[in-house]
C-alpha positions as CSV (number, residue, x, y, z in Angstrom):
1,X,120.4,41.5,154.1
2,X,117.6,41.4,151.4
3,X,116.8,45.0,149.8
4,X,112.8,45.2,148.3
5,X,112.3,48.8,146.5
6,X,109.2,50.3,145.0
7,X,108.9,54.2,143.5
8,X,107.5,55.2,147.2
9,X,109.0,52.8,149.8
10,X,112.3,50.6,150.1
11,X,112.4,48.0,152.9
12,X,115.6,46.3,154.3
13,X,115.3,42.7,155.7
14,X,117.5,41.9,158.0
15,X,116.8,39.0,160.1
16,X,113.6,40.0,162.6
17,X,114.3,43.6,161.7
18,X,113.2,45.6,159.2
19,X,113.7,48.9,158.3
20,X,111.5,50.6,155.8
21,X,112.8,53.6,153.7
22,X,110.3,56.5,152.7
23,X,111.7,56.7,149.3
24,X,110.4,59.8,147.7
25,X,113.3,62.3,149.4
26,X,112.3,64.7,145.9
27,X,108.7,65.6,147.8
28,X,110.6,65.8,151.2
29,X,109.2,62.2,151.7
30,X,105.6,64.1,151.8
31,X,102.8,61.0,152.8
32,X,101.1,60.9,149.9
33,X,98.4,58.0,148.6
34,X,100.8,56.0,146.9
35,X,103.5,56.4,149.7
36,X,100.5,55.5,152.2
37,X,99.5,52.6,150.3
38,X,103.0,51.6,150.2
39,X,103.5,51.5,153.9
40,X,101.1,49.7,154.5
41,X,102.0,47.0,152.3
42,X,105.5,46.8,153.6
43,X,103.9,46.4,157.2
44,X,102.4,43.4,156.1
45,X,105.3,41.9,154.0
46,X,107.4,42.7,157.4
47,X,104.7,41.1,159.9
48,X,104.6,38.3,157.5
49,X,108.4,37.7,157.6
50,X,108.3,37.4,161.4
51,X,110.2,41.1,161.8
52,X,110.4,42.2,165.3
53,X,112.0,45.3,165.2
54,X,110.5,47.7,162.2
55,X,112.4,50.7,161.7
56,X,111.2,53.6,160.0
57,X,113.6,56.1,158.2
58,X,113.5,58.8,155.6
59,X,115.6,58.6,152.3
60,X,118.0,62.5,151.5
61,X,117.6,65.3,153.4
62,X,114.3,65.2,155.4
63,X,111.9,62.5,158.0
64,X,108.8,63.2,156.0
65,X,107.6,66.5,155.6
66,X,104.0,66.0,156.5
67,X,100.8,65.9,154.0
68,X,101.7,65.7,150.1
69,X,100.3,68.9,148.7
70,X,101.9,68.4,145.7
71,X,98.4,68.3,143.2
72,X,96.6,70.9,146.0
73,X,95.9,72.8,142.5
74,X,94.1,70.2,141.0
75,X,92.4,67.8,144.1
76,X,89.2,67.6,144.9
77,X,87.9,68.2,149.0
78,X,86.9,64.4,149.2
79,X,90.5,63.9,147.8
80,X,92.3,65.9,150.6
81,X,89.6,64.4,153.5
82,X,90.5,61.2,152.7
83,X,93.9,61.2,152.2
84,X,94.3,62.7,155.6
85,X,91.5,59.8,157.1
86,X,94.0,57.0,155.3
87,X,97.1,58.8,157.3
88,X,95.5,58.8,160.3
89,X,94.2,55.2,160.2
90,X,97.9,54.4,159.0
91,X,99.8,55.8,162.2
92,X,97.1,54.1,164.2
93,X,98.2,51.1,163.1
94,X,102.0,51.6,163.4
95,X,100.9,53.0,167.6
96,X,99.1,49.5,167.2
97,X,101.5,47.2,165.9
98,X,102.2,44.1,168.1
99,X,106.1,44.8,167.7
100,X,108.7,47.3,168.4
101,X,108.9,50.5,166.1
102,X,111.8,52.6,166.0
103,X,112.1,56.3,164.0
104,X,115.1,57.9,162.9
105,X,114.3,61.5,162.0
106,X,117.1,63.6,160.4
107,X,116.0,67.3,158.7
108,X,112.7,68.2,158.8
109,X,109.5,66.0,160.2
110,X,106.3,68.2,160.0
111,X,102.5,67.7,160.3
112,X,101.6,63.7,159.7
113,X,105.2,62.9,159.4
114,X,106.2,64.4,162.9
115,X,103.1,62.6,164.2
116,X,104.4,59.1,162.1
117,X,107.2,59.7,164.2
118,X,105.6,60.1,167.5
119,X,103.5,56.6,167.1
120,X,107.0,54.7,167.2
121,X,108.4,53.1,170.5
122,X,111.7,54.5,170.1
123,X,112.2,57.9,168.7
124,X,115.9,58.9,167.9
125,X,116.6,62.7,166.6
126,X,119.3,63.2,164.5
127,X,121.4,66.4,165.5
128,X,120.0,69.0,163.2
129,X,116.4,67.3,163.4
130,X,113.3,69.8,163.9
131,X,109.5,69.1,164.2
132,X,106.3,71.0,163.8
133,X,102.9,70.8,163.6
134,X,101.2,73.2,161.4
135,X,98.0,71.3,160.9
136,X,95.7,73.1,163.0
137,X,96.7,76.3,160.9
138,X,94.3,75.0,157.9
139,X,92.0,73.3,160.2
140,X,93.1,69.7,160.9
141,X,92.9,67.9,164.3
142,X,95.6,65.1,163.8
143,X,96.6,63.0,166.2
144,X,96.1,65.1,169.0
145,X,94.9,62.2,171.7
146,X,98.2,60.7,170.9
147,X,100.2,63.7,171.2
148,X,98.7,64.5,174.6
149,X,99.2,61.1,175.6
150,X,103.2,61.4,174.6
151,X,103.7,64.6,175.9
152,X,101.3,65.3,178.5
153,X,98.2,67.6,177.8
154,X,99.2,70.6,178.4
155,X,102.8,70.6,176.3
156,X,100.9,69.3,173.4
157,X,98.0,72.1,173.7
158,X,101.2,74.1,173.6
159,X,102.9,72.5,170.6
160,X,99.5,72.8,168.8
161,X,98.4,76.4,169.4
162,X,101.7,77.4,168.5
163,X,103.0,75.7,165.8
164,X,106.1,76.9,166.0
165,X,109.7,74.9,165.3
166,X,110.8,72.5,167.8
167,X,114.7,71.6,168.1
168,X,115.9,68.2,168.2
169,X,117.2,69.4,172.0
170,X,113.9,70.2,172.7
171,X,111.7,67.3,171.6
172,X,114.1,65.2,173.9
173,X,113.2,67.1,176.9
174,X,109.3,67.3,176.2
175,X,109.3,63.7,175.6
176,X,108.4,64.0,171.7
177,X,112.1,62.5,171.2
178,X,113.6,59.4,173.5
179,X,117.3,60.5,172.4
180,X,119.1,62.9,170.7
181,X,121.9,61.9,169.4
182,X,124.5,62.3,166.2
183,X,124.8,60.2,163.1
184,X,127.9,58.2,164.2
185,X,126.0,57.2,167.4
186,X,123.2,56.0,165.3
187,X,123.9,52.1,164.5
188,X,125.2,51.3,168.3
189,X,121.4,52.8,169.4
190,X,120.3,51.2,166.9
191,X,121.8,47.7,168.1
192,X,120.5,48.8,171.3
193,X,116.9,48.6,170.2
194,X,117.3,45.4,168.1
195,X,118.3,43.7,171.2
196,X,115.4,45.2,173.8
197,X,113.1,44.2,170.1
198,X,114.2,40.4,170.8
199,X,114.0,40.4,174.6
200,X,110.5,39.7,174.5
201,X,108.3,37.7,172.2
202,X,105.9,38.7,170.1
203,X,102.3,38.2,171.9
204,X,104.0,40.4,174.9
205,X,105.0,43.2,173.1
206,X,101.7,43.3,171.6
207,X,99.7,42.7,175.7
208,X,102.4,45.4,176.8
209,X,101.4,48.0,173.8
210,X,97.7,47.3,174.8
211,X,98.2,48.6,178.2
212,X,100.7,50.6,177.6
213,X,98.4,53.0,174.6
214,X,96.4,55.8,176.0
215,X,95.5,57.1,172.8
216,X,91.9,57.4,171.8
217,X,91.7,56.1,168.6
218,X,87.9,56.6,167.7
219,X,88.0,59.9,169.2
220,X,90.8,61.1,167.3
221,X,89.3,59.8,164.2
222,X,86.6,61.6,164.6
223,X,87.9,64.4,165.5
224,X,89.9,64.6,162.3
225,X,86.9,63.6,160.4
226,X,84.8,66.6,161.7
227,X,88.1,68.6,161.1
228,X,88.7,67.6,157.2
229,X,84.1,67.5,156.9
230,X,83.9,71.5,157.5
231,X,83.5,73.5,154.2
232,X,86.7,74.5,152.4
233,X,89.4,72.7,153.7
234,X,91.3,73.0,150.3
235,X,90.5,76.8,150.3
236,X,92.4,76.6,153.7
237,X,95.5,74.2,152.6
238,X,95.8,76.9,150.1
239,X,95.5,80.1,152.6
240,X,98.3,78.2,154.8
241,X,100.5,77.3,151.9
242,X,100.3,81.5,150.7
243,X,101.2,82.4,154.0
244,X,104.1,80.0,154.9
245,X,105.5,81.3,151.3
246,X,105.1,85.1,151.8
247,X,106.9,84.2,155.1
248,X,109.5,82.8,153.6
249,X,110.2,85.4,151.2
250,X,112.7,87.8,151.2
251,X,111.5,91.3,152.3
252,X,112.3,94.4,150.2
């Protein structure tokens, strides 16, 4: 097994899999631009290698736990719009990719990275896994084609209106999850998917994933662009990220 590392992403090579670590578990493994960039690039180093099986996992205690708001403070609105257009072209790709995905979320996966783990083929929650989407709280329309596509429209209209916590339990029965399962379970699924990866060759995963997608990728693009476009989207970020705090805090 050959182990590449950068600051943001460490990949595993292991034969035709590969299994790419989000490697910033201090930010919750929050998609940031560098963490984006770096995703992207260990796509193509896998695709390049002849992978078949990508898997995607987060390093410590959390998925991904959506948008890095870590400079909200300081960035600009064109910053934020177009960090959230680069995610959103980013898990097209991955719903696109012409070879099985896999995702392993364990803690939290919210926002962009509960949606990185919806693009995947297989979709395995860790007991103690939860997922949320609290983006159209500030305004965003990510993903939401996608979602519907997954889950059906009306369970996703739910998810969204609402975004409220959803147990590992749960995502398995809306269809969010394909298994639930616990951590010693993990490398025999795992070996299960690695062997379903190499069933088939490469230019039929890719004709099966093209008539397999229902997703509307132009029209959630521009959705999401007409989202992150109306005035004050940072004044909202910050609104949501006040709220979510004086929720959290302890009441006299």
């Amino acid at each position: 097994m050959n182990d590449t590392t950068t600051d943001a992403v460490r990949a595993e090579h292991d034969g035709a899999v590969t299994t790419l670590w989000l490697n910033r578990a201090a930010r919750g493994n929050a998609l940031g631009q560098e963490l984006v960039e770096a995703l992207e690039t260990a796509l193509d180093t896998a695709l390049g290698a002849g992978a078949r099986l990508i898997i995607l996992r987060g390093e410590g205690r959390h998925f991904c736990t959506g948008f890095d708001l870590s400079d909200l403070d300081t960035a600009s609105e064109g910053d934020l719009a177009l960090r959230v257009l680069r995610i959103e072209l980013l898990l097209q790709r991955l719903h696109a990719l012409p070879v099985t995905t896999l995702a392993i979320a364990q803690g939290r996966a919210m926002g962009a990275g509960a949606d990185l783990f919806a693009v995947c083929d297989h979709r395995l929650a860790l007991e103690g896994s939860s997922f949320a989407f609290p983006g159209p709280a500030f305004g965003l329309v990510l993903g939401t084609g996608r979602l519907a596509g997954l889950v059906g429209d009306g369970v996703a209209r739910r998810l969204l209106l609402a975004g409220s916590t959803i147990p590992a339990e749960e995502a398995v029965h809306i269809g969010l999850a394909t298994q639930h399962l616990t951590k010693d379970a993990l490398p025999k699924a795992i070996a299960a998917a690695r062997t379903a990866a190499l069933r088939l060759d490469a230019p039929t995963v890719a004709a099966l994933h093209g008539r397999t997608r229902r997703a509307d990728d132009a029209g959630d693009l521009a959705a999401l662009a007409r989202s992150v476009a109306r005035p004050g989207l940072r004044q909202r970020i910050l609104d949501h990220r006040a709220r979510t705090l004086a929720a959290k805090a302890p009441r006299a």
